[in-house]
N, C-alpha and C positions, 0 to 999 in steps of 0.2 A: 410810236413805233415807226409811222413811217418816216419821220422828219428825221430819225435816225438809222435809216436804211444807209448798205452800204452799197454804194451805185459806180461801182468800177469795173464791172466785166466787160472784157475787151475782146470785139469778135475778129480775125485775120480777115482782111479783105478777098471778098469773090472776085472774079471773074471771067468774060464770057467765056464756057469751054471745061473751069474746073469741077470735079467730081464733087458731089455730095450727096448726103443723104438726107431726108426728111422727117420732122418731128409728125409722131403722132400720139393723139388721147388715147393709155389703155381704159379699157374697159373695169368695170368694177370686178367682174369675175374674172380677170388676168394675175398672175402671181406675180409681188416685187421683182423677181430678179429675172424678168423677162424685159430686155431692151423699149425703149420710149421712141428709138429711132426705127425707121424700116430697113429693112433688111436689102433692100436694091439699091443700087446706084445709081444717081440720075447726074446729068451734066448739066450745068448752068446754058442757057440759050440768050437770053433775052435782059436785059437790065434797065427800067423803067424809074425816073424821077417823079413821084405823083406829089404835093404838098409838104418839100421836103424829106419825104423819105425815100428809099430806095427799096425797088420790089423786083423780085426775080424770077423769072420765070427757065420752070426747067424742062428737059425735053419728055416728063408726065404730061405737061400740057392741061390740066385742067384748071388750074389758076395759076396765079401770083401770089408768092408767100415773102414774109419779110426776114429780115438775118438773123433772129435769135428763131427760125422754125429750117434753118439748115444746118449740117452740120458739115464742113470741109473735110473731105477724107481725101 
């Protein structure tokens, strides 16, 4: 199953300044059709190269997340 995975989702490039939003885990007592994104808007700050990836920091401030945990609005 995985050796047939399909691996083409293309994310639009960030950066520093644009609006997004951030992925979070619901909770098992949460209802499906309650959004997976948060509800605020944060701004891109920071854009950091660590072992080839790219990690971003936004004006939350409390980490560095990677680009399939933002969403560009």
């Amino acid at each position: 199953m995985v050796s047939q995975a399909n691996k083409t989702r293309r994310y639009p490039e960030l950066k520093i300044g644009d609006e997004v939003k951030i992925y979070r885990k619901k909770p098992i007592t949460e209802k499906e059709r309650t959004s997976v994104w948060q509800p605020q808007i944060y701004t891109v700050e920071n854009i950091t190269t660590k072992f080839g990836q790219e990690y971003y920091r936004t004006s939350q401030g409390s980490r560095e997340y990677l680009r399939f945990e933002l969403l560009k609005v």
